[in-house]
C-alpha positions in Angstrom: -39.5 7.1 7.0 -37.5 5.4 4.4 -35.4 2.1 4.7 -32.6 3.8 4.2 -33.2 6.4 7.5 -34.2 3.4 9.5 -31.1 2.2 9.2 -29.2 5.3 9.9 -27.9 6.3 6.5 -26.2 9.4 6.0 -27.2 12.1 3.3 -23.9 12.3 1.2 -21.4 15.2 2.7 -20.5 18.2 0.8 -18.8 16.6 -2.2 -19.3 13.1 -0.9 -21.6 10.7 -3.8 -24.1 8.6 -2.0 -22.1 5.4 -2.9 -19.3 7.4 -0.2 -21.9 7.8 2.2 -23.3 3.9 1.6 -19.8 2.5 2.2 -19.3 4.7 5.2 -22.7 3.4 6.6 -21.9 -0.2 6.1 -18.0 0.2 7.4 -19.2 1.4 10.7 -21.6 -1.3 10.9 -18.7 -3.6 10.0 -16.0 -1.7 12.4 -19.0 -1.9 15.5 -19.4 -5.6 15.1 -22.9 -5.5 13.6 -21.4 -7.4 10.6 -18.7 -9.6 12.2 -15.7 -11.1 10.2 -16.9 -14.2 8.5 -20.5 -12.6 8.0 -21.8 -12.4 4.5 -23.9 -9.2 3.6 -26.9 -9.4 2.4 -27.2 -9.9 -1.6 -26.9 -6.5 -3.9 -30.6 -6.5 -4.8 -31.9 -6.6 -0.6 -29.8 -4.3 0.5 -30.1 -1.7 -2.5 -34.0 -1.7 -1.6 -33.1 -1.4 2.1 -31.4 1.4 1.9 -33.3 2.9 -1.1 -30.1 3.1 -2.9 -29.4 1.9 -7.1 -27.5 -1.4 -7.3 -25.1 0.7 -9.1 -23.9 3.1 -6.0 -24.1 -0.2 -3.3 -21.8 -1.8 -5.5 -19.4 0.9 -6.0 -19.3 0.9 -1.7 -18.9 -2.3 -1.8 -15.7 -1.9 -4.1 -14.6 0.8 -1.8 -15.1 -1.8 1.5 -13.2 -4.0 -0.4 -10.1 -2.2 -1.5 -10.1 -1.1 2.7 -9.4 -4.6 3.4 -12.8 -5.1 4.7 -15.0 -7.0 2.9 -14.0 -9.7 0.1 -16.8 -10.7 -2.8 -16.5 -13.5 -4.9 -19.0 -15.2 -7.1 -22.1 -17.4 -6.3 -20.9 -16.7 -2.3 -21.7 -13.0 -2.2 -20.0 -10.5 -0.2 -18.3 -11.7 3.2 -16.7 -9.6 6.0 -12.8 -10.2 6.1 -10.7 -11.4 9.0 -10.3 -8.6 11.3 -6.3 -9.0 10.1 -7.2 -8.5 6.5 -8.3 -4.7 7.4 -6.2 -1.9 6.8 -6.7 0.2 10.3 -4.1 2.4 9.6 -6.5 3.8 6.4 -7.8 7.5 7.5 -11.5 6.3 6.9 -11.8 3.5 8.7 -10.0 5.5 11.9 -12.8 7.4 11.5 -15.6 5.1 11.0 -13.7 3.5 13.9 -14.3 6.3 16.5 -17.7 6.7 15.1 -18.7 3.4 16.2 -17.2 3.7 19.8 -13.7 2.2 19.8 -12.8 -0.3 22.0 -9.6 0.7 25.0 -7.9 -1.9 23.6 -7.5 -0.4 19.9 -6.9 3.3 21.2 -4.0 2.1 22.9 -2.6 0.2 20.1 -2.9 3.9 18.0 -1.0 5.5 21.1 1.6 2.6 20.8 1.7 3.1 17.5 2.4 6.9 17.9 5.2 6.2 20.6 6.9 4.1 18.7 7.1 6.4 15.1 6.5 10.0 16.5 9.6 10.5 18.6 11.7 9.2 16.0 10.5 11.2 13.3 11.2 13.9 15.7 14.7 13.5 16.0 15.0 12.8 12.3 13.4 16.4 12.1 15.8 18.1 14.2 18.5 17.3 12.1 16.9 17.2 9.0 14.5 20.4 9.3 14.3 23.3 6.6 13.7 27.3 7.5 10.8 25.8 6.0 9.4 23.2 8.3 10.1 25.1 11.1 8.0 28.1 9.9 5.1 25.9 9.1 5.8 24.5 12.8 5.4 28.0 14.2 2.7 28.5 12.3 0.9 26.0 13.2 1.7 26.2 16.1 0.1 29.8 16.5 -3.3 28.3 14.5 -3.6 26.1 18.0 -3.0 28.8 20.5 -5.5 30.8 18.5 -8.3 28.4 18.6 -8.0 25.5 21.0 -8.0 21.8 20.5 -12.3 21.6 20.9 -13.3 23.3 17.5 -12.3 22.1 14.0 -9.7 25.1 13.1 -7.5 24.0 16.0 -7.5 20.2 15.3 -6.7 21.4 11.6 -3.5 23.2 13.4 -2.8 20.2 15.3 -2.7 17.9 12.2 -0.6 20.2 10.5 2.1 20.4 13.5 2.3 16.6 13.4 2.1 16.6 9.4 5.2 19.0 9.4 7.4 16.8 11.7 6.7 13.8 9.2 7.9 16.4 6.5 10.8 17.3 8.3 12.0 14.0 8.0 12.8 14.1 4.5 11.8 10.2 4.6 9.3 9.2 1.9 8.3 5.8 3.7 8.1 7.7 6.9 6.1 10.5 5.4 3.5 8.0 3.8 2.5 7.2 7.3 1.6 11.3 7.9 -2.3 10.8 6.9 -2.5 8.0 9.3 -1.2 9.6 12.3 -2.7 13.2 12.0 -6.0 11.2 11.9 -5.3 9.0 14.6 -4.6 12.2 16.7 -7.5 14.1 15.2 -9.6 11.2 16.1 -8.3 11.1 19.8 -8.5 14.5 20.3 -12.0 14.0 19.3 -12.7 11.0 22.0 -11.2 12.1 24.9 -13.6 15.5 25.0 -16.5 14.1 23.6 -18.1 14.2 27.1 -16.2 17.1 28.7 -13.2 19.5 28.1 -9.9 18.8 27.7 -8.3 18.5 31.2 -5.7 20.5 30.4 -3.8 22.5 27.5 -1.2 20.5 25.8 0.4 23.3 23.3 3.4 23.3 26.2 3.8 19.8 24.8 4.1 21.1 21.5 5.7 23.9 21.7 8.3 22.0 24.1 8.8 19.2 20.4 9.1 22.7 18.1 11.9 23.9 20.1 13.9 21.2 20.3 13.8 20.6 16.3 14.4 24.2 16.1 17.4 24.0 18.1 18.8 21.0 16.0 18.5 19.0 19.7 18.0 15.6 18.3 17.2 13.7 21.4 15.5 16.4 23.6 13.1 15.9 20.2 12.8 12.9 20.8 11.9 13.0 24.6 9.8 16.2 24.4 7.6 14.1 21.4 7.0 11.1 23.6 6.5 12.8 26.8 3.6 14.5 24.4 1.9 11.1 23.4 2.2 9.6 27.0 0.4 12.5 28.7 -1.8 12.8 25.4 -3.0 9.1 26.0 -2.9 9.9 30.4 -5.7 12.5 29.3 -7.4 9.6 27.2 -7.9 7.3 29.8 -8.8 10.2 31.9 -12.2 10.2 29.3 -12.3 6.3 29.2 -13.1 6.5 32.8 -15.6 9.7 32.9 
């Protein structure tokens, strides 16, 4: 066994170059506390051997770590773990590098705050801003979920799209640069709270209860309908938190 599999590195996804796969590797390490802030990583040439990598690819994670916030390098001190502050959570990889390396309650609730307090007010911006448009990718999506469920990859696609299409709807550039974050914080939920049993119950009533509203132009019954969604999505959370 390599150095490399001994310390649980990935072979490169479809697509993915192995310096992708390094900087994942290291970032969960980082995000699970292995490497806590203020620790500096070991120098280019030890940890290329550990992980049977080139110098060449460890660096280019290392860049990649770095412009996430999460490491800093600077010379004759080598490469140290940021402040916890300094890191960019809201960046889709690190979500997911997050929930990889077992997020604590604490942070999941923060992304669930963080829903409440941008998803019911894109939701009314939607109802009065939505395009035939919008609401036929809604639908659409909408019908993607139904088909498939929330527990296979197809579905959470669907799911990310409904919540990407309400962003849309907004017509709110600022607003809409916060889509990738939020479809990934819900993919990533969706994720945790079945990753030991099914989904306690079927929340495309919630949805479908958000499209009608926007389609109906009902500003605040979007508004309600979209938090009521988050609050029983993060009741079904701590549902798993406590299996």
């Amino acid at each position: 066994m390599s150095d490399g599999e001994r310390m649980g590195l990935p072979p490169p996804a479809p697509g993915q170059r192995i310096h992708g796969s390094v900087a994942r590797t290291l970032g969960i390490a980082i995000l699970s506390g292995l490497h806590a802030p203020g620790a500096v990583l070991p120098g280019e040439i030890e940890f290329s051997e550990q992980l049977g990598i080139s110098r060449t690819a460890y660096r280019e994670a290392v860049r990649i770590l770095s412009a996430k916030g999460l490491v800093e390098s600077r010379p004759k001190t080598g490469t140290r773990v940021s402040a916890r502050s300094r890191w960019n959570l809201l960046d889709p990889d690190i979500l997911a590098w997050a929930f990889e390396a077992e997020p604590s309650e604490t942070f999941i609730r923060d992304l669930f705050e963080l829903r409440q307090i941008v998803e019911p007010a894109a939701a009314a911006l939607a109802a009065e801003r939505r395009s035939s448009v919008d609401i036929a990718r809604m639908g659409h999506a909408l019908e993607e979920m139904a088909r498939y469920g929330l527990a296979v990859p197809e579905g959470r696609a669907a799911d990310r799209a409904f919540h990407h299409a309400v962003l849309e709807a907004t017509r709110n550039a600022p607003l809409l640069s916060l889509s990738s974050s939020i479809v990934a914080a819900v993919t990533w939920t969706t994720i945790y709270k079945q990753r030991l049993r099914a989904l306690p119950r079927n929340p495309l009533p919630d949805h479908r209860a958000v499209y009608e509203a926007i389609v109906a132009g009902d500003s605040e019954g979007a508004r309600e309908t979209m938090s009521v969604l988050i609050r029983l999505a993060l009741a079904d959370t701590e549902m798993s938190m406590q299996a």
